[in-house]
SELO-436307 format. One line per field, with one value per residue (C-alpha): residue in three letters; residue number from 0; x, y, z. Coordinates in nm, 3 decimals, padded with zeros to 5 digits. Example, Ala and Ser with C-alpha at 12.3 -4.5 7.8 and 13.67 -1.06 7.14 Angstrom:
resn = Ala:Ser
resi = 0:1
xx = 01.230:01.367
yy = -00.450:-00.106
zz = 00.780:00.714
This chain:
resn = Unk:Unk:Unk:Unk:Unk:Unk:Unk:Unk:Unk:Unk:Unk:Unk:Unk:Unk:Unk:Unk:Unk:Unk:Unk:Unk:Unk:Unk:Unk:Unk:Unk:Unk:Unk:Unk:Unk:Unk:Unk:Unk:Unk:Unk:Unk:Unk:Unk:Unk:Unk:Unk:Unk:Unk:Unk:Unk:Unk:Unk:Unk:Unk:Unk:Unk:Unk:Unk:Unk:Unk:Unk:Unk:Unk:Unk:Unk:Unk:Unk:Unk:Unk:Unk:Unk:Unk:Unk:Unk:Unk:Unk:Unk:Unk:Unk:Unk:Unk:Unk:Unk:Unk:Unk:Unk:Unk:Unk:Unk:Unk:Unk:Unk:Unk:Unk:Unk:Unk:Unk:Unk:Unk:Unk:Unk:Unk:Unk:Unk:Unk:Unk:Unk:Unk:Unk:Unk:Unk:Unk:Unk:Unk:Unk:Unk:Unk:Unk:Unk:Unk:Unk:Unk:Unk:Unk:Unk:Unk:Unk:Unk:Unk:Unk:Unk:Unk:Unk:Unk:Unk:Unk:Unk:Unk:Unk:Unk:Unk:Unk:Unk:Unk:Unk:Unk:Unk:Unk:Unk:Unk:Unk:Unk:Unk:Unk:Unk:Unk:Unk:Unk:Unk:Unk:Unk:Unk:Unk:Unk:Unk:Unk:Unk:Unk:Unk:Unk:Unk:Unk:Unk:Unk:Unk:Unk:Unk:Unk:Unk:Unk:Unk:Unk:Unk:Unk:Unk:Unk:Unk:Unk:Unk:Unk:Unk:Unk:Unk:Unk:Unk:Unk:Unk:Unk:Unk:Unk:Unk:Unk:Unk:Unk:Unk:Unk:Unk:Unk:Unk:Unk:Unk:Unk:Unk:Unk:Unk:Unk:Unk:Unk:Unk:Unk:Unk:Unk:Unk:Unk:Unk:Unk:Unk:Unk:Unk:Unk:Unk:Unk:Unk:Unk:Unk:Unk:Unk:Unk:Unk:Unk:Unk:Unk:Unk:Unk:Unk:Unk:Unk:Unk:Unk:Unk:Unk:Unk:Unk:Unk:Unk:Unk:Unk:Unk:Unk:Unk:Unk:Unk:Unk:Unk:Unk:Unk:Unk:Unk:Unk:Unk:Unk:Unk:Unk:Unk:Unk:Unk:Unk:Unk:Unk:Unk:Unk:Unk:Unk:Unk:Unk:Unk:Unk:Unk:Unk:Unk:Unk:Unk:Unk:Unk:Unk:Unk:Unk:Unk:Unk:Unk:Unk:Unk:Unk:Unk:Unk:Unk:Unk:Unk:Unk:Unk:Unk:Unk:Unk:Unk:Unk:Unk:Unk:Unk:Unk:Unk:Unk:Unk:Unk:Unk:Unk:Unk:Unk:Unk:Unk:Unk:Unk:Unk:Unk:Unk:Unk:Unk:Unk:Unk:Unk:Unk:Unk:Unk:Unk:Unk:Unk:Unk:Unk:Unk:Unk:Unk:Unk:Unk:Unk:Unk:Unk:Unk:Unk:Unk:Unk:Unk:Unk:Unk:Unk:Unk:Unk:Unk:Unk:Unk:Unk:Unk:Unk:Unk:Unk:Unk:Unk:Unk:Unk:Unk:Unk:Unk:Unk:Unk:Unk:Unk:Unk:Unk:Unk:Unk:Unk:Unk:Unk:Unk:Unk:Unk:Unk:Unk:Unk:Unk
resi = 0:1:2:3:4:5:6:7:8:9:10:11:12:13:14:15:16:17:18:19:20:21:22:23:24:25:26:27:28:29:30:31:32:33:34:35:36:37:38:39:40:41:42:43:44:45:46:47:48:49:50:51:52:53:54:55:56:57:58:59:60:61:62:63:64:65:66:67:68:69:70:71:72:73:74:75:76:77:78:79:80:81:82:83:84:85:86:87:88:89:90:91:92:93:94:95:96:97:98:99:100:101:102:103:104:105:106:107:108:109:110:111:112:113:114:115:116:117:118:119:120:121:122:123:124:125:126:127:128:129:130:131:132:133:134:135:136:137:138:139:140:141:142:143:144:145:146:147:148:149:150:151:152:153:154:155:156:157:158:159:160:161:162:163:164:165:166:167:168:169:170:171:172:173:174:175:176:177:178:179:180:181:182:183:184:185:186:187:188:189:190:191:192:193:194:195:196:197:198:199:200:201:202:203:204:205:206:207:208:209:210:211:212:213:214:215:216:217:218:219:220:221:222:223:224:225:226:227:228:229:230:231:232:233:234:235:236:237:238:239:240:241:242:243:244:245:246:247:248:249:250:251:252:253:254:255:256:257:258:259:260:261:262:263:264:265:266:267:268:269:270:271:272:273:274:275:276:277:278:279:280:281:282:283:284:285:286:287:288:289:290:291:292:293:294:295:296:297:298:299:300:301:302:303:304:305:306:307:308:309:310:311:312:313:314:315:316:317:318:319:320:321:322:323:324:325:326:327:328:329:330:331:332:333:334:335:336:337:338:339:340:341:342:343:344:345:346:347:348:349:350:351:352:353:354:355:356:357:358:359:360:361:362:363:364:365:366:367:368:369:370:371:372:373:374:375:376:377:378:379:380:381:382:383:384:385:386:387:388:389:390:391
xx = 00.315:00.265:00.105:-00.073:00.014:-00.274:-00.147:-00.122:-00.489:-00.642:-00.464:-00.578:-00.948:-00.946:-00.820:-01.000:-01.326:-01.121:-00.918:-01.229:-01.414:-01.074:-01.029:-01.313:-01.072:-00.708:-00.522:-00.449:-00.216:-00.318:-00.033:-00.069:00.213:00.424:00.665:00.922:00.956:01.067:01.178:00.879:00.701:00.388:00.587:00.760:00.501:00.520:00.266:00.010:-00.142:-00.271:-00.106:-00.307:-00.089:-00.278:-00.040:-00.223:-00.276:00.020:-00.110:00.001:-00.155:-00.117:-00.410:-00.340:-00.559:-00.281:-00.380:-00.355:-00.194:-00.099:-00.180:-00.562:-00.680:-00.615:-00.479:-00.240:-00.539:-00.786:-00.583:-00.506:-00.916:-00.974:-01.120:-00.884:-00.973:-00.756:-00.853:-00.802:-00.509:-00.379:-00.011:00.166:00.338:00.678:00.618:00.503:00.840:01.052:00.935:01.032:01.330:01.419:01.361:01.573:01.251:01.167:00.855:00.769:00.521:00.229:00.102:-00.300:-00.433:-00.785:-00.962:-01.072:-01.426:-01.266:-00.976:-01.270:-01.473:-01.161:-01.129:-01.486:-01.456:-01.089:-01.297:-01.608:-01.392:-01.195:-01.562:-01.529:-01.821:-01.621:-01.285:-01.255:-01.308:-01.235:-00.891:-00.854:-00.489:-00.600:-00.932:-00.989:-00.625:-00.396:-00.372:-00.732:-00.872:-00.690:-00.750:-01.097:-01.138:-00.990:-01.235:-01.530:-01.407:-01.342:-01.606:-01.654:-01.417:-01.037:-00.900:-00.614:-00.374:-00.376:-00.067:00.163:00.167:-00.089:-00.001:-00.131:-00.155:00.125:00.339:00.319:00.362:00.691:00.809:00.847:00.950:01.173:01.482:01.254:01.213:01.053:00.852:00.706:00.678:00.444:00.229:00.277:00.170:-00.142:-00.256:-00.456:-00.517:-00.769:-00.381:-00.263:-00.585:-00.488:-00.614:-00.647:-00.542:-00.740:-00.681:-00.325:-00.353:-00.339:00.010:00.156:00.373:00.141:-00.090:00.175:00.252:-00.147:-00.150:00.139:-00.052:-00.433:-00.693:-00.981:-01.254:-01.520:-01.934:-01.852:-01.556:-01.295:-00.965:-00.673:-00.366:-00.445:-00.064:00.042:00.417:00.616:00.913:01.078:00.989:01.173:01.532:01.552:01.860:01.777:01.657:01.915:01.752:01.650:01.830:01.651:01.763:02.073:01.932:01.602:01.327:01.384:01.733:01.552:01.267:01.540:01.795:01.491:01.453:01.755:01.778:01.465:01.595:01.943:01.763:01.512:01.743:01.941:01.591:01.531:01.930:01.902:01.540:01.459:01.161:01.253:00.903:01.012:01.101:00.722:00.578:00.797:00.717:00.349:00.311:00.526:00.280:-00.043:00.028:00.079:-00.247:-00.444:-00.342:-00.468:-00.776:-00.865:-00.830:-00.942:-01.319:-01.315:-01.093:-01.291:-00.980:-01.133:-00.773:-00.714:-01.006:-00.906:-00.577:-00.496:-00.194:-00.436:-00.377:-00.064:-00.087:-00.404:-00.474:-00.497:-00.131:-00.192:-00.472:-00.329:00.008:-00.006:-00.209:00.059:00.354:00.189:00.106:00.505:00.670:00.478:00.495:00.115:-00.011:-00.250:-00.359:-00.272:00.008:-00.099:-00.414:-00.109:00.099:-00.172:-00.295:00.059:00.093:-00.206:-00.146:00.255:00.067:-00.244:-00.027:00.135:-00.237:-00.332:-00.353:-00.155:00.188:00.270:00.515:00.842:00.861:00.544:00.738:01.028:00.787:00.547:00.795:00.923:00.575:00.556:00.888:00.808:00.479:00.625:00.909:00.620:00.440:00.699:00.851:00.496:00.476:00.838:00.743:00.450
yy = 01.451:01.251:01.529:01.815:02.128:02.226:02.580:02.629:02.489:02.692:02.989:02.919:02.870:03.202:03.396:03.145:03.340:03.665:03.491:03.307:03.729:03.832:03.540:03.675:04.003:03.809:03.579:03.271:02.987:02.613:02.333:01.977:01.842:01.515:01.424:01.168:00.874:00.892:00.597:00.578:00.267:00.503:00.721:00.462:00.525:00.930:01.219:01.450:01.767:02.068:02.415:02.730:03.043:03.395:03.644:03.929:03.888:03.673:03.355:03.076:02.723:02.362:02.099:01.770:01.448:01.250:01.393:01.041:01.002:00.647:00.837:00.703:00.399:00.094:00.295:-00.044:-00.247:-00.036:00.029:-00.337:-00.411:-00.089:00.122:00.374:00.717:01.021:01.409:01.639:01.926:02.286:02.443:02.684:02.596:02.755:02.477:02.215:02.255:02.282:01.923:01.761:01.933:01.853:01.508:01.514:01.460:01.645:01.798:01.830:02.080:02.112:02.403:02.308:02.502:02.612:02.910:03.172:03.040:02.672:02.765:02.941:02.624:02.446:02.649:02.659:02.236:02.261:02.515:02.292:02.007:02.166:02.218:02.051:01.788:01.705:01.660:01.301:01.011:00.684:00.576:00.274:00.235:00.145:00.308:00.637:00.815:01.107:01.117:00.977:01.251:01.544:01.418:01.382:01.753:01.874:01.707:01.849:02.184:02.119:02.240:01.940:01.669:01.556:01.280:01.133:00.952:00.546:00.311:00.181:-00.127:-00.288:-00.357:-00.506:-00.334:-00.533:-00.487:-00.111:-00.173:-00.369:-00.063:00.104:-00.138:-00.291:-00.194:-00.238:-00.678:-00.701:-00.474:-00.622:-00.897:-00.746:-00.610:-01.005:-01.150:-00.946:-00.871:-01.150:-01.255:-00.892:-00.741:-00.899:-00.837:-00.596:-00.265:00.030:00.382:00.549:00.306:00.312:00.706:00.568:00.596:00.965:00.937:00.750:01.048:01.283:01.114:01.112:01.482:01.591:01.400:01.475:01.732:01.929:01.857:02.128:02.062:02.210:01.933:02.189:02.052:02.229:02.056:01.993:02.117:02.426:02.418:02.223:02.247:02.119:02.355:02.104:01.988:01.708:01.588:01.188:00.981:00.694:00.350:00.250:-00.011:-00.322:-00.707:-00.809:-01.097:-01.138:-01.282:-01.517:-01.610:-01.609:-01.827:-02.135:-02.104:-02.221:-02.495:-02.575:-02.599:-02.792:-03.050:-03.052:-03.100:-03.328:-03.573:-03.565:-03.626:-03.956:-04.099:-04.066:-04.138:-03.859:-03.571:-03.222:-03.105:-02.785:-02.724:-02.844:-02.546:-02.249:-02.331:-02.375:-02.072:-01.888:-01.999:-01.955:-01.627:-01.511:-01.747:-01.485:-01.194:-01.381:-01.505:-01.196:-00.968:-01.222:-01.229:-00.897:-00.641:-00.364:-00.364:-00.539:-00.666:-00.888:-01.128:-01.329:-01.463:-01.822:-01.814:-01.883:-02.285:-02.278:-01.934:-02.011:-02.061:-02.424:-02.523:-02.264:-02.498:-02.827:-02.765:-02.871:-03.177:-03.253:-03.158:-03.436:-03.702:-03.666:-03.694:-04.015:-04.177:-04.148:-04.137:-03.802:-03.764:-03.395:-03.465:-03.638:-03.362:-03.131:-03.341:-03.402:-02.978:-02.834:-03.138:-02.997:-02.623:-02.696:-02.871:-02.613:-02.296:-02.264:-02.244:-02.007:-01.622:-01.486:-01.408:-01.563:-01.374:-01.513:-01.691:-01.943:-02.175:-02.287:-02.210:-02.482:-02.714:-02.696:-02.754:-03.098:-03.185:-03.227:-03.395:-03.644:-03.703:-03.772:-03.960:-04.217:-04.242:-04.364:-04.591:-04.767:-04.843:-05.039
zz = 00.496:00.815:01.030:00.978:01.173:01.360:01.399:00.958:01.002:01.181:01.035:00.724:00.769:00.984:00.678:00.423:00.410:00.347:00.071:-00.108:-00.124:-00.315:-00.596:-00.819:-00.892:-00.762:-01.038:-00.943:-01.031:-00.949:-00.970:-00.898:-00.675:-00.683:-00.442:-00.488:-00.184:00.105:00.332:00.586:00.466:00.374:00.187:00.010:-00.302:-00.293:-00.236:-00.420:-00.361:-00.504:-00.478:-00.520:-00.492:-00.563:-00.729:-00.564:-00.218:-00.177:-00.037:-00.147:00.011:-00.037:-00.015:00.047:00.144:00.311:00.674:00.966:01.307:01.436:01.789:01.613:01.863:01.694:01.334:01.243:01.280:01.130:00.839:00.798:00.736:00.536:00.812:00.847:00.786:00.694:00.646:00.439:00.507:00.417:00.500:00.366:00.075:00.197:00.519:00.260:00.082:00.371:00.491:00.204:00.164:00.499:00.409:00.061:-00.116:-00.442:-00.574:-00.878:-00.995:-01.324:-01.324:-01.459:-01.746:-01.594:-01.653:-01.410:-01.321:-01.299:-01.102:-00.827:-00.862:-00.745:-00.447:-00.320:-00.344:-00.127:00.100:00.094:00.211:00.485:00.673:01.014:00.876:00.532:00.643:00.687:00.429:00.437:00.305:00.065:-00.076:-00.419:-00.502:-00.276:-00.132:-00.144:-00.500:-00.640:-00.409:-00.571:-00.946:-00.852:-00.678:-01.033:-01.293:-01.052:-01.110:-01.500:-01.720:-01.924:-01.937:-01.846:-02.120:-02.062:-02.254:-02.347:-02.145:-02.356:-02.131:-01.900:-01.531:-01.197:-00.840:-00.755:-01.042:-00.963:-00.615:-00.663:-00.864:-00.521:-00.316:-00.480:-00.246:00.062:-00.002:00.361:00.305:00.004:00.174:00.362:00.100:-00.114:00.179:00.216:-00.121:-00.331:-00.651:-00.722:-00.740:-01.040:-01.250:-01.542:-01.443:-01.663:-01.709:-01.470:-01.157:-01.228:-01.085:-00.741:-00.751:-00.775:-01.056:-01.258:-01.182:-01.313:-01.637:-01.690:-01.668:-01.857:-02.167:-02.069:-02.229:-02.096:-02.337:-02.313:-02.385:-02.731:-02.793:-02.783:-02.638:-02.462:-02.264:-01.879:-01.806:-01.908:-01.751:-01.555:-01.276:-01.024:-00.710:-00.467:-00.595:-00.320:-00.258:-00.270:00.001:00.074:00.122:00.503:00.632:00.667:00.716:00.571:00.484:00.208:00.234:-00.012:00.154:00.494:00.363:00.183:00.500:00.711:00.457:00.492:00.886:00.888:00.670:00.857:01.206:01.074:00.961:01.254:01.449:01.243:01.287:01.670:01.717:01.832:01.833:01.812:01.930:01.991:01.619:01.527:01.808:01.656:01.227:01.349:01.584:01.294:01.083:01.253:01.379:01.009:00.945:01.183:01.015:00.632:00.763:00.941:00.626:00.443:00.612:00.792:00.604:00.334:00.137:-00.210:-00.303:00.026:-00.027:-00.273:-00.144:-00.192:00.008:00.309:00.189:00.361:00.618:00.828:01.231:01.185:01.273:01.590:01.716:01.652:01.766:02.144:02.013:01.730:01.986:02.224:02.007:01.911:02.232:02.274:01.950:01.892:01.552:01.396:01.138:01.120:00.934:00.687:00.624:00.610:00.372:00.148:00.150:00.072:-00.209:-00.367:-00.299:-00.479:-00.774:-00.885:-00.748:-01.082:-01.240:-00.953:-01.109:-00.845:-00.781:-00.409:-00.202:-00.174:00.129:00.034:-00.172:00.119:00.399:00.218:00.193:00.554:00.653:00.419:00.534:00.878:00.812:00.572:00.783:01.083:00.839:00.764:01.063:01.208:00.935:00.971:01.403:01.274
């Protein structure tokens, strides 16, 4: 959900006190919740929450730990380095469903197999987190969010153990990520670009659960394992309490990435060549593919030395995306429109030569747009390179 509503809030923790005297004698029924995608680029991946409807008095409430607003000062920023920080919320569930309905989204529903004292433990740790002083916690993507949050509120309230079930097949962040943005290329090519070489490290079963649909295919095979070694299955039913219609895909460029990235190759080499039959220098070609490329430089380097996110700081692709062309540029644009040799070029030639060689022994997939945007850049250099060398 992208809001909470502030009027379902406070509702609910005026009547929560009420509610909490009442569940010793009321029966309850706690479900987790997974909702399919949506088309927002944070709900490309899909929601969690945990539903805890009593029979008796008629309530019926959803938590969920996906509570931001981008009204937050600075949120894209802070969310880029890992400092973002989201709260935990409670709505109705009959305005919880209507949202995603609304939406075309479906939810699909497990209802958990917890006894009476573990089903109140649950409660008092949604209540405990709702305080005023608990509410917030700081989001990480991978490792703490919507979905880790509820799986972890429901082992606390176990009494023993939750087991879940082996993968059949091992997978990286990014893998899992690509499994959802797969008809959204830019973007992925957001996330490629971002994400180092942490995000193609195998990771197992239990870090796979930051994705909401991994979580629910954990669950429908887990056990609780009691002190005693008892075992009894985590789910004890299943539906579909939201029959979504399906969410068409957003719109983006017509164009990929990919295509985007080889068409400037293309240009590049088109123009360049043109350059060197009349003699000419296209300066202003050299200013836009280095500002292009030191702007997205800024963004790398910054998450690579500031950002919290554990994932970001290993990413090679800095070799070719840094602030270096950004600083050099009116030098390099100078020394061209007067025929002046520097040796930026050849620094550059020689980098991207050696990034192209050792990438393929690099454990990281690169986002699309590294290959032709690397050979742009040692295009022009080259082509700077042996021009220089041909006046003398």
């Amino acid at each position: 959900m992208r809001s909470l509503k502030l009027l379902c809030l406070f509702t609910f923790l005026l009547y929560a006190n009420a509610i909490a005297r009442a569940v010793a004698e009321d029966s309850m029924e706690v479900s987790l919740l997974t909702c399919s995608p949506g088309t927002e680029v944070y709900a490309l991946y899909g929601h969690t929450a945990i539903r805890i409807c009593n029979e008796t008095t008629g309530e019926d409430w959803v938590f969920h730990y996906g509570v931001f607003s981008f009204s937050q000062p600075h949120f894209i920023w802070r969310f880029a380095l890992g400092e973002c920080d989201y709260q935990v919320g409670a709505v109705p569930f009959a305005y919880f469903a209507k949202e995603y309905e609304a939406r075309g989204s479906s939810v699909y529903q497990q209802t958990l197999n917890l006894t009476s004292a573990e089903k109140r433990r649950l409660w008092a740790l949604l209540l405990e987190n709702m305080q005023p002083e608990n509410r917030e916690y700081r989001y990480n993507f991978f490792y703490d969010n919507c979905t880790t949050r509820a799986r972890d509120r429901i082992e606390e309230a176990v009494d023993g153990e939750v087991v879940y079930p082996r993968a059949d097949t091992v997978h990286t962040y990014r893998e899992i990520i690509h499994q959802y943005t797969g008809h959204y290329p830019w973007a992925e090519l957001g996330n490629d670009l971002c994400l180092g070489a942490e995000a193609d490290r195998p990771i197992t079963e239990r870090q796979e659960m930051f994705a909401p649909f991994y979580m629910l295919h954990y669950a429908d095979g887990a056990v609780i394992r009691d002190p005693e070694g008892h075992e009894r299955p985590l789910v004890s039913g299943k539906s579909k309490v939201v029959a979504g219609r399906g969410v068409g895909v957003q719109e983006e460029f017509p164009l990929s990435p990919w295509a985007c990235g080889w068409l400037l190759f293309a240009l590049v080499a088109l123009l360049t060549a043109a350059e060197r039959w009349k003699h000419a220098c296209f300066w202003w070609m050299d200013m836009v593919l280095m500002s292009l490329v030191g702007i997205m430089g800024l963004v790398l380097t910054a998450l690579f030395f500031f950002s919290d996110h554990p994932t970001v700081g290993s990413n090679w692709q800095i070799w070719v995306f840094n602030p270096i062309p950004l600083v050099a540029m009116p030098w390099v644009v100078r020394c061209g429109v007067k025929g002046r040799k520097t040796v930026y070029h050849a620094f550059n030639a020689l980098v991207l030569i050696f990034f192209i060689i050792f990438s393929a022994f690099i454990p990281q997939d690169f986002c699309v747009v590294v290959v032709p945007l690397a050979l742009t850049l040692l295009l022009r250099s080259c082509s700077y390179v042996v021009s220089y060398q041909k006046r003398q």
